[in-house]
N, C-alpha and C positions, 0 to 999 in steps of 0.2 A: 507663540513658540517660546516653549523658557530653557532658555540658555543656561549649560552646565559646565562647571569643572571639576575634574576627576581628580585625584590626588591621589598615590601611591596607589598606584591602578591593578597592579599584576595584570593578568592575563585577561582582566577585565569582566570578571565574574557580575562583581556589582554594576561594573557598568552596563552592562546586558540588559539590566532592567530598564533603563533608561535610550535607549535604545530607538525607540517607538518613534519614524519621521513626521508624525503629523503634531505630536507633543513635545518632543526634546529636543535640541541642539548642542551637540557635544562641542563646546570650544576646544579645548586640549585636554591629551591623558598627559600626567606627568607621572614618570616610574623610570627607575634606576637601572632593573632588572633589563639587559639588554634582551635575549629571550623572551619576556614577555613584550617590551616592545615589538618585536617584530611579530607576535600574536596579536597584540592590538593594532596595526598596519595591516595585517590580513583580514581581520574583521571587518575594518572599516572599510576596506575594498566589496566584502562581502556586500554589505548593505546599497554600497552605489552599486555594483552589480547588479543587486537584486531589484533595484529605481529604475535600473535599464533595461532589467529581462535579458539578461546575459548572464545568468548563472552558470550555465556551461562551462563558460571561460575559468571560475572558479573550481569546480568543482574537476575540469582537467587536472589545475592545479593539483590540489591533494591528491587527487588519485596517481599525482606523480606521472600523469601523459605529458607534461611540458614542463621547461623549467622555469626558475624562481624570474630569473632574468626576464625572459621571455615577458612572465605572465604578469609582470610589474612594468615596461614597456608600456603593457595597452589600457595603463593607470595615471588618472590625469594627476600631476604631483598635488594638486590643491586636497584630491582625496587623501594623499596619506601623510600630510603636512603638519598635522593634531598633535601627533605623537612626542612629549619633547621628552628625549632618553636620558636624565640625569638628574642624580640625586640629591633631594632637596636640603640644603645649610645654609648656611652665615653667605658664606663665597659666592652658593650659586642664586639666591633669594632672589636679587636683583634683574636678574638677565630672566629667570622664570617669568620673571612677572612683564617686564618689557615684551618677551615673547608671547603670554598669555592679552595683554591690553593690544599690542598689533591684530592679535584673531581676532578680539571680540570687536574694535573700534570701538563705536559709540554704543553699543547694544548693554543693555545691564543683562550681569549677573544674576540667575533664579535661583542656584541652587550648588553648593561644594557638597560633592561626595568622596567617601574613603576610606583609610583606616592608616595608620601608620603599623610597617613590619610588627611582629608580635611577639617574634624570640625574646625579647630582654625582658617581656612580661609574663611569659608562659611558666606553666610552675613544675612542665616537664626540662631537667638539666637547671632546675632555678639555684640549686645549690653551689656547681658549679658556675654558673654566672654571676655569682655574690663575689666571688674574686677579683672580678676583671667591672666591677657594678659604677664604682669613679670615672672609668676610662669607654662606660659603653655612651655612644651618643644618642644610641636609639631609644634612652628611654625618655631622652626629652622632644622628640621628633612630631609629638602634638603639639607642642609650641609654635613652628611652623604653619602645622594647618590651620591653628590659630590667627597665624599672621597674616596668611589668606582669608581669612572671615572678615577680619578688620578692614582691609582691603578694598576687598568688593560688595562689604555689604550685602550679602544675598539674605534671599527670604529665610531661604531655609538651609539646613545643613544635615548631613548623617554622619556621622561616626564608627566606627566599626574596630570591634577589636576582641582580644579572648579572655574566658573567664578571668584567668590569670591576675590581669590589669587590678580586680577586685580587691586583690590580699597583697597586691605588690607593696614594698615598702619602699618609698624613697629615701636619699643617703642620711636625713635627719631621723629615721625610724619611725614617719608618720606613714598613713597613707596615702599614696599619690593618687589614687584614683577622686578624693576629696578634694585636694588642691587642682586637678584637673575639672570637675565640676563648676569649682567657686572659679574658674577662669575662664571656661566658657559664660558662666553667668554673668561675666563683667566684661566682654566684647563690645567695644564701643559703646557704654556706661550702662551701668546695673539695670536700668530697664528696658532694655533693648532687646534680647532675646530669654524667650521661655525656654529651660531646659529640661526635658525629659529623659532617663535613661532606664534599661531593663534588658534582663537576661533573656533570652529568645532561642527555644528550644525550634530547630528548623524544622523538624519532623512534625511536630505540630501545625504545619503548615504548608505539608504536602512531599517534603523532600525525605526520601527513604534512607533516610539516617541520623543516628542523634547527635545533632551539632548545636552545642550551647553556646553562644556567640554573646556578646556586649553589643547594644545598640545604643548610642546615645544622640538627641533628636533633638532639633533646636530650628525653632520659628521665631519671626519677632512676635513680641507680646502684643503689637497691634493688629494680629489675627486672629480671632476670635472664631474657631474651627474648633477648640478640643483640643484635647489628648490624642497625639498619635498612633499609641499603642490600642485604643480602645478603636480606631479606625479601621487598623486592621486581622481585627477579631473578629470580620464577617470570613475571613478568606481563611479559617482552618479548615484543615482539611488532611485525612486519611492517605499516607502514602501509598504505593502500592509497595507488595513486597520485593525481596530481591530476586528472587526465584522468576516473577514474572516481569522485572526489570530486565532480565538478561534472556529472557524467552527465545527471542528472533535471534539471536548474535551465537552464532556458530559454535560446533563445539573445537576446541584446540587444549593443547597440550604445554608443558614448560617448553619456552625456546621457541615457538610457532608466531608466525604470524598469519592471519585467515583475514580477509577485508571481504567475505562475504554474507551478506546474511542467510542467516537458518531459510527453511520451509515450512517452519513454527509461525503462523501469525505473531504480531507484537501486539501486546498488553495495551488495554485503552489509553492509556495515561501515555504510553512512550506513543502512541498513535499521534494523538492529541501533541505533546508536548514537548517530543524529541527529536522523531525522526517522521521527514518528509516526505514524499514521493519523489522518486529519482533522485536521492542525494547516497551518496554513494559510503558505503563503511568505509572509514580510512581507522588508522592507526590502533587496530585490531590485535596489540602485539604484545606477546608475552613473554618475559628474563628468561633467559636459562637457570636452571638451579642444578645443585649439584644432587647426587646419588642419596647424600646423606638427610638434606633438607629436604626433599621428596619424600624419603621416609616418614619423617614429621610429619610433614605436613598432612599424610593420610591418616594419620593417627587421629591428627587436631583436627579435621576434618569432620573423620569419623566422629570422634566425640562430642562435637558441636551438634551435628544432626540429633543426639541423646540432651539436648540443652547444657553440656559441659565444657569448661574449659579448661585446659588442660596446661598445668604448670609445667618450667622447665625441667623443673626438678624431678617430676613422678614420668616422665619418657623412659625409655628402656635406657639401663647403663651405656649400650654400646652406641648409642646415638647423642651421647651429652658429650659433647668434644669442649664444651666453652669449662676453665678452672673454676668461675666463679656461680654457683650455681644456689646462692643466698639474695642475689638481686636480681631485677629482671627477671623476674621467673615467668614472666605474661607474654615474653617477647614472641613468641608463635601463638597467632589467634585468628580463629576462621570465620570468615561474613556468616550472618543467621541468614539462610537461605527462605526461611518463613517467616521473617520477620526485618526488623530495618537495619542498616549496615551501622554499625559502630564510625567514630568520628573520623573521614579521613583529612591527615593531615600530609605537611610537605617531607615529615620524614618518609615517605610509599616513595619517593626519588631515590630514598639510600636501596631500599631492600623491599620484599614482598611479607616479610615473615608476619608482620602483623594485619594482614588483607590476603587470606589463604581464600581461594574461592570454595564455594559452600559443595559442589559437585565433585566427590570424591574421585569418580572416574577420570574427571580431566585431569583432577592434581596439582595444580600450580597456584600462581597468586593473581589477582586479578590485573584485566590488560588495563592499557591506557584509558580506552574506551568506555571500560566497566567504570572505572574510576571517575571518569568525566559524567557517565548518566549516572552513578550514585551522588555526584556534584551538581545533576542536572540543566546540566551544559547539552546543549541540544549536539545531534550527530553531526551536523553540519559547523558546527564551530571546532578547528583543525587549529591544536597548538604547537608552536614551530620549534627546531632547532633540533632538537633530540628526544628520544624515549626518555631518559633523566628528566631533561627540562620539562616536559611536557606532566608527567608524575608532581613535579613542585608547582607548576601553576597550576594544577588542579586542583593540590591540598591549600595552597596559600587561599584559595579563592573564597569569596559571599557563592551560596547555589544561587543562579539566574532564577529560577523559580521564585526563590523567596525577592532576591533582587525587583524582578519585577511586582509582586506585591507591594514593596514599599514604595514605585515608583505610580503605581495606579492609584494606590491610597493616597497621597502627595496631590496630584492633578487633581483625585474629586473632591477632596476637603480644602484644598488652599485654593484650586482655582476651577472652582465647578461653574464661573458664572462665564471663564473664558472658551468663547466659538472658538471652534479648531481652525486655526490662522493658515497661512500659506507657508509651504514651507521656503525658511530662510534661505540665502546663499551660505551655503558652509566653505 
């Protein structure tokens, strides 16, 4: 069994790949985000549910037959005790890690996954972030997960973060993604772990959307496996499109919400790798919009289906209500319904303008759910607290699809020679 820590977890995307009870044991998620904490406490209930063949009990839940009270009651506390809600610094280091060494006991560490938040490196608003770039703490928050490598010595490590990271300049004008490298390379002295890193186009490997991600990949040197990334170059693979992504899921309107599925068959892939038998549509729900962005949106719609998109600027006069119509001109833009969804990220929390759904008819932007399968978050994984919240743990998130690729490729190259153990007490 090789035991794992999560590190700035969100909602638990990446941790989904690791997931697996006969290979992984999750010791603790650590994340700040109180929201996706209690999405990672319902997951983990998820899986002891499902060890017990009580998924019913679950699946009441979200369909919102019982309440939270209730359905956390008949949850033994050791299940959802993993989760520790606060965000990683100088203050809290100390106590994280006391908390983390009580889970694990004596058991080693296999394996730190993660990524540290990504705003302070994103090169969308990077302009305005240069102002406040002295006083932001989060662009040294790899330092941290550093400290945890040192720590526990684990085999291995993943990293996770956005293009962005590439071109960022730290306060001295160098690049920090360079100084981040040479610091992983010298964790517990320069010959101690192999570093690998590379950009990772998700769609290339099955998830129907272009999401260009940072991966950076680190084994100790005394595993002689290869190259990570060359491992898992067996598992590309052709997404399906959006059109047939969204086949079975009802049709609805701006402002609706529908939690039932179509009489469309679903698409092999969402067969296969989303949605269950018996697990019930939840959070099927789409914003209201006003008169005027309706308008748009059929416009931008329409045009997408002709492969165009459509600036702010060339819309009809009477529908350009915004002064400034020199910037942002991209800010309404419709999923390609024949082809793969454009990146979603956690601004789809603010607004829909940029995820217009591809079906003119319905008109709107797409639901939670859409959101979560272009994420490929399987149907049965239910993010808590609100429609908002729910929308930014979806963008912030790794797709579990690919997550689980790097967690399969991991097992059979570092530990192909380990029999599948018993599983641990968690």
């Amino acid at each position: 069994m090789l035991n794992i820590i999560d590190l700035f977890s969100g909602a638990g995307g990446l941790t989904e790949g690791f997931r697996d009870p006969n290979f992984f044991n999750l010791i603790a998620h650590v994340e700040m985000d109180q929201s996706a904490c209690k999405t990672l406490k319902l997951r983990d209930t998820y899986y002891y549910l499902k060890e017990k063949n009580k998924l019913n009990l679950y699946y009441d839940y979200i369909s919102g037959k019982i309440s939270r009270d209730f359905f956390f009651s008949k949850i033994p506390e050791s299940v959802v005790s993993k989760i520790i809600n606060i965000g990683i610094s100088e203050d809290t280091l100390e106590n994280i890690f006391s908390t983390i060494d009580t889970r694990k006991s004596t058991r080693k560490i296999h394996g730190v996954i993660g990524g540290p938040p990504c705003q302070a490196y994103s090169t969308i608003g990077r302009s305005q972030n240069e102002k406040n770039k002295k006083q932001d703490e989060r662009i040294y928050l790899y330092k941290y997960y550093i400290k945890f490598l040192e720590r526990y010595d684990p085999d291995f490590f993943i990293f996770e973060n956005v293009k962005g990271l590439l071109s960022f300049n730290d306060l001295d004008g160098q690049k920090l993604f360079d100084k981040i490298l040479n610091e992983f390379s010298n964790i517990n002295g320069a010959d101690h772990y192999r570093i690998e890193q590379k950009m990772i186009n998700c769609s290339d490997y099955g998830v129907p959307q272009t999401r260009e991600r940072l991966f950076i990949f680190g084994q100790k040197k005394s595993n002689k496996n290869g190259d990570f990334f060359s491992w898992i170059k067996k598992y590309k693979e052709t997404p399906p499109i959006i059109n047939k992504l969204f086949q079975d899921l009802p049709l609805i309107h701006a402002g609706q919400t529908k939690n039932k599925y179509s009489c469309t068959p679903a698409d092999s892939f969402v067969k296969k790798n989303l949605r269950k038998k018996n697990v019930p549509l939840t959070q099927n729900i789409c914003r209201p919009n006003k008169e005027n962005d309706l308008a748009i949106y059929r416009i931008v719609a329409e045009e997408k289906k002709k492969n165009r998109n459509i600036k702010y600027s060339d819309l009809p006069p009477h529908l350009i209500t915004h002064k400034k119509t020199n910037i942002f001109l991209d800010r309404f833009k419709a999923i390609n319904g024949t082809g793969f969804s454009h990146t979603v990220v956690a601004h789809i929390s603010k607004d829909g303008h940029y995820y217009i759904h591809p079906d003119v008819n319905q008109n709107r932007s797409i639901t939670v759910r859409e959101a979560a399968r272009i994420q490929t978050f399987p149907d049965d994984f239910y993010f808590e607290d609100s429609r908002t919240a729910a929308f930014k743990q979806i963008g912030n998130a790794v797709p579990p699809y690919f997550s689980n690729i790097i967690s399969k490729s991991i097992f059979e190259n570092l530990y192909a020679s380990m029999k599948r153990p018993n599983k641990q007490k968690v």
